[in-house]
N, C-alpha and C positions, 0 to 999 in steps of 0.2 A: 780412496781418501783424496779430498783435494787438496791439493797445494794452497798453504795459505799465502803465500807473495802476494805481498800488498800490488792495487791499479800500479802505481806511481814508482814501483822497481821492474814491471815487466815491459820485454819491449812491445814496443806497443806499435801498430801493422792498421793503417788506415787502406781500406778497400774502395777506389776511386772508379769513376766512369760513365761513360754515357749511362742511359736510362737505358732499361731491358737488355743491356750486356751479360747479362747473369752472375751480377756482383752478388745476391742473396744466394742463389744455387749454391755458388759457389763457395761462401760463408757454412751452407750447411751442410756441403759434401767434407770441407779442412774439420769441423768438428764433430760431423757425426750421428749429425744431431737436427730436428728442425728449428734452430735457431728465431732465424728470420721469415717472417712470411715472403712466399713465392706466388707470383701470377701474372699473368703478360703484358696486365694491364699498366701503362707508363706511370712510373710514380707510388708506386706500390710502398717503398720503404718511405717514410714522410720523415723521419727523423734516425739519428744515428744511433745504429743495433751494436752492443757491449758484448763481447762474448771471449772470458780469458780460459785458456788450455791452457795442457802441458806438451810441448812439440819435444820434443828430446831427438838430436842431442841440441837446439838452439835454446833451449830454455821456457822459462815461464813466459807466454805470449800473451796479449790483449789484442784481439780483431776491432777491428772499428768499420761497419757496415755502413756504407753514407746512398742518400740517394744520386738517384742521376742527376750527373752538373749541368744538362742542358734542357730539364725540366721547362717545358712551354707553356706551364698552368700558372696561376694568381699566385700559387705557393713557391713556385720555381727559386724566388730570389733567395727567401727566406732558410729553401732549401739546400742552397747553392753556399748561405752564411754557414749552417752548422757541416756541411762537409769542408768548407776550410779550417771552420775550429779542430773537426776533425785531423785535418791535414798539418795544422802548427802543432796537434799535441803527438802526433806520428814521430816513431823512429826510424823508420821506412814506410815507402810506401809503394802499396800494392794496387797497380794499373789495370782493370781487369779491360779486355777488348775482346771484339768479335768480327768478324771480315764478314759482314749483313750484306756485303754491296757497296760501302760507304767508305769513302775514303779515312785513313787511319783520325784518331780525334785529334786533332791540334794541341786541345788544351793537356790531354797526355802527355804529350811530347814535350810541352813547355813544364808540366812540372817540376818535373825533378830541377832542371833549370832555375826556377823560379824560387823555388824551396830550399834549395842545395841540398837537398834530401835526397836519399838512396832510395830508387826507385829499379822494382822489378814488375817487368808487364807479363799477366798471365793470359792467353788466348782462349776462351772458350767457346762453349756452342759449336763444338766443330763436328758433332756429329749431323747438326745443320747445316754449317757453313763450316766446311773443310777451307783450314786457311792457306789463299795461296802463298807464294814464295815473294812475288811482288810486294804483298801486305805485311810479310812478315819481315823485309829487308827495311821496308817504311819503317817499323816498329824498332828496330834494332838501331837507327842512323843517328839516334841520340846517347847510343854507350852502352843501353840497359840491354840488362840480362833476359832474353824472352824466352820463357815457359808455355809450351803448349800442351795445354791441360789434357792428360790422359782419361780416358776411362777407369772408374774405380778409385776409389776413395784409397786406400793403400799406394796404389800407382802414384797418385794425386800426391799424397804427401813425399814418397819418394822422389819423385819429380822438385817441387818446392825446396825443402828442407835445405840442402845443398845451396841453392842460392841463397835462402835468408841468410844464411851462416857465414856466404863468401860476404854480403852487403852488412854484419852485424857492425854498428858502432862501437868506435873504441871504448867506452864505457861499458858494455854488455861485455866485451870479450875481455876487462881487465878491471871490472867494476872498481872503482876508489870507494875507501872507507873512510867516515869522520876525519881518524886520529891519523892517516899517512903524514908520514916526513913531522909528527910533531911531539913524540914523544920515544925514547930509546927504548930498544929493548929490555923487558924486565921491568919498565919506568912506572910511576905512580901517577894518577889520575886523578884529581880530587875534585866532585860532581856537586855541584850545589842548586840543590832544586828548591823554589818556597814553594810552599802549601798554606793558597789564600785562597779566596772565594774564586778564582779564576781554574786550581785543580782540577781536572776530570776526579770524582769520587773515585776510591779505590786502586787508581793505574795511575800512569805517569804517559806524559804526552809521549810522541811517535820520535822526535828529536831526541829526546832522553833515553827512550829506548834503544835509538839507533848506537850512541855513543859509548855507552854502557853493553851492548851487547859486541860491540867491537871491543872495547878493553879487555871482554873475555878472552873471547876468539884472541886476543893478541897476546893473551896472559901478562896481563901489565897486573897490578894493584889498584885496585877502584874502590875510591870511599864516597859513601853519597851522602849529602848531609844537607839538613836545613839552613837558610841564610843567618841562622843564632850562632852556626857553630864554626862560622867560617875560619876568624883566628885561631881556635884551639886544632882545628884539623891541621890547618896550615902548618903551624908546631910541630904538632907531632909527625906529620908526613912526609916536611918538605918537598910538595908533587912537581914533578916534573912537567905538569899542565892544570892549570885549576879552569871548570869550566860550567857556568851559571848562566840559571832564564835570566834573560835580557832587565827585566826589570830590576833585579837587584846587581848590577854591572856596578853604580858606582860603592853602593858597598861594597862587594868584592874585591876593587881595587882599593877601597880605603885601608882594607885590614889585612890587606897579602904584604906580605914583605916583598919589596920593590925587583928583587932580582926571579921570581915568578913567573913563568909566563901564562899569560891568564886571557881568555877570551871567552863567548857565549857560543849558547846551542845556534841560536840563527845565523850566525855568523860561519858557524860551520856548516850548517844548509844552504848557507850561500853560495860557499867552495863546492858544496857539491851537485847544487842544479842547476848553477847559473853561473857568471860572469865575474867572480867578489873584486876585482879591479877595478869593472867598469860601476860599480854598485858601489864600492868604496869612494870613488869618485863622485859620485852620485850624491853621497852627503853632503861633501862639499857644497854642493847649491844651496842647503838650508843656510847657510850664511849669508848667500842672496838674495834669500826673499825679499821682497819688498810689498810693503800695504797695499792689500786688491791683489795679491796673489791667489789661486787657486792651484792647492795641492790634492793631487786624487791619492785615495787609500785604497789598494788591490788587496782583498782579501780571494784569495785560491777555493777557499772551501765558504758554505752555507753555515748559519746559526743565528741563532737570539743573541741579541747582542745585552751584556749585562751592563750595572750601572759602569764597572771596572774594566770594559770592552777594551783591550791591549791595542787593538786598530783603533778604533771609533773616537776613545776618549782619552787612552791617557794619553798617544801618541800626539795629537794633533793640542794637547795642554802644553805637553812640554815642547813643542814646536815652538808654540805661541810665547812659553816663557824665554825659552832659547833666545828667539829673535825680536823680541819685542814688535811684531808687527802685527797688523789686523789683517790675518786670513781668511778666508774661503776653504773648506775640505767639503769633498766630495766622497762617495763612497761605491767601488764596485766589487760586486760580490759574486763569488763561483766562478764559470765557466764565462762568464759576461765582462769584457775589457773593449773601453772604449775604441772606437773606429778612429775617430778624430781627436787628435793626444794633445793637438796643438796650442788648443787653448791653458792646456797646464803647465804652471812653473815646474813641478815640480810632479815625481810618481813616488810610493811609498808601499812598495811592496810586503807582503808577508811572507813568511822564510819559504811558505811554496810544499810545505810535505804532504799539502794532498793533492799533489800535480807530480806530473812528470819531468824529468829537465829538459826534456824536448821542447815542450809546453811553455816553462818557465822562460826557457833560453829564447825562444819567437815572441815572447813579452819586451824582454828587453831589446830584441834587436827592431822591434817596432816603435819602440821608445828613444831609440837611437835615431833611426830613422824618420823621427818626426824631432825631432834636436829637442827632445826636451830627457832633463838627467833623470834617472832613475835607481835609487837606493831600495835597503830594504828594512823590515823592522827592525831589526837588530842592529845592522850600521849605524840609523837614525838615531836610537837610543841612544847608544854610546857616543854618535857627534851630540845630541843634546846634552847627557849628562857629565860631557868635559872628559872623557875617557876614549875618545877612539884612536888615538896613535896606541895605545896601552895597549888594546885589545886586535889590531891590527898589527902589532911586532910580532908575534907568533911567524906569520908568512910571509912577513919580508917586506913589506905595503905598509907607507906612510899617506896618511888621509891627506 
């Protein structure tokens, strides 16, 4: 049976390196599997190969196969962009090398550097190129942990395993839930979800599910209820946390009784795949906008955008009503985030549950890095709809 762990909980293990180092071999020896295509020829993998197992005891993993970084064809650069997408959505990363003859890769060596990313390098091809002590002492001068790959798939993961688990991120090894430090023992929960044209038929978004299926696990009291019902639950439950989609934020705080602590599902996906201080901050800029700004909309995940599009439309309305200014919105979508940030006032992130927080967390320190502020749906909401100190008491953070 396979594990259902969603892409965006598993750590997630990008496979880096020259060309014909035997990154794919070796992707299909860890699974067992022919995964990736293999052949001598340079450039063989053209695009990044997906492959999630179960490694026990490190947990649910996601491989990320990238081609070689120093690809010398027309496609090279091209190829070169989706192994670092690769590399920012990585929780570690996996170095593969080989001692050809060639002095150790440079660009290995600077990664982890570069990335502050945990990096371990694996040696292969050694029953080619048996690696010397020289090669291997290069490989070692920058901290990581070097593996040289045994014969046999068994050996192979026994060998591995131990390292990934000494380099696991604090978040893997002590994962945080929605509701930490926000609700007592025993305490009530009150869920308020609308059902509008924006619904998935039949389920409830992945946020919902998250927060609600931790109230189990924590045995609090969880009541979920439509935004019709919010004062009468309120009454009856007095919850210990009331917590609604973003859209209906300022009805929620209209009709809670003011000693409540109350905030949204993105809000809480903020706390936990990204930065919510720096993103809290981040709203703050909507107050700067000024006429001929351009604000971009990061949306994480793919779709049709409907007339009621929570990105596309209504955010960038109440923007406009917020600040009375005549904007520019831009829109990027998926796995695709602009290179050059500079020309925006302003970023406008989505809460991120079809990314990883690895991924999430290299968005914003790119946005950092290019001095421009970046918030996210949910913050933005609640600075538009006059409610973000409200929904920001919860953790201590004033907008």
């Amino acid at each position: 049976m396979t594990d259902p762990t969603p892409k965006t909980l598993r750590l997630t293990i990008a496979l880096v390196g020259r060309a014909n180092v035997g990154k794919s071999t070796l992707l299909n020896r860890l699974a067992g599997q022919a995964v990736a295509i293999v052949s001598p020829q340079a450039g063989t993998t053209t695009d990044v190969v997906e492959k999630a197992m179960e490694l026990p005891p490190v947990g649910p993993v996601l491989w990320l196969d990238t081609g070689g970084w120093d690809d010398p064809t027309a496609l090279g650069a091209a190829r070169r962009d989706r192994t670092d997408q690769a590399i920012a959505r990585a929780d570690i990363i996996l170095g593969v090398a080989a001692d050809d003859g060639r002095p150790p890769d440079p660009d290995l060596l600077a990664v982890a550097r570069t990335t502050r990313k945990p990096l371990l390098i694996v040696v292969t091809q050694t029953d080619r190129h048996p690696p010397r002590e020289v090669f291997l002492e290069a490989l070692r001068a920058p901290g990581a942990p070097v593996v040289v790959a045994p014969e046999g798939r068994d050996a192979l993961l026994a060998a591995i395993k131990p390292a990934l688990k000494a380099l696991l991120p604090a978040a893997f090894v002590a994962p945080p839930a929605p509701l930490d430090g926000l609700v007592p023992p025993g305490g009530t929960v009150l869920q308020i979800i609308p059902i509008d044209s924006q619904a998935p038929k039949g389920r409830i978004i992945l946020p919902q599910v998250n927060v609600l299926r931790n109230a189990l696990d924590r045995d609090y009291l969880s009541v979920v209820v439509t935004e019709r019902r919010i004062a009468e639950a309120a009454r009856r439950l007095r919850p210990d946390l009331a917590v609604c989609d973003s859209q209906v934020v300022r009805r929620m705080i209209a009709e809670l009784p003011p000693d409540v602590p109350a905030t949204t599902y993105s809000i809480l996906l903020a706390r936990l795949k990204g930065d919510l201080p720096v993103l809290a901050a981040g709203a703050a800029a909507i107050r700067r906008l000024r006429d001929g700004d351009t604000v971009l909309i990061a949306e994480a995940c793919t779709h049709h955008a409907a007339d009621e599009d929570i990105g596309r439309v209504k955010i960038p309305a109440w923007i406009r009503q917020r600040t009375g200014k005549t904007l520019a919105f831009e829109v990027a979508s998926g796995k695709d985030f602009p290179k050059d940030l500079s020309r925006y006032a302003l970023i406008v992130h989505c809460g991120g549950c079809m990314i990883n927080r690895a991924f999430m967390c290299w968005r914003i320190d790119q946005a950092r890095a290019a001095g421009v502020p970046i918030t996210n749906y949910g913050v933005a909401i609640a600075e538009t709809q006059g409610v973000l100190d409200r929904v920001l008491a919860p953790f201590g953070l004033t907008p």
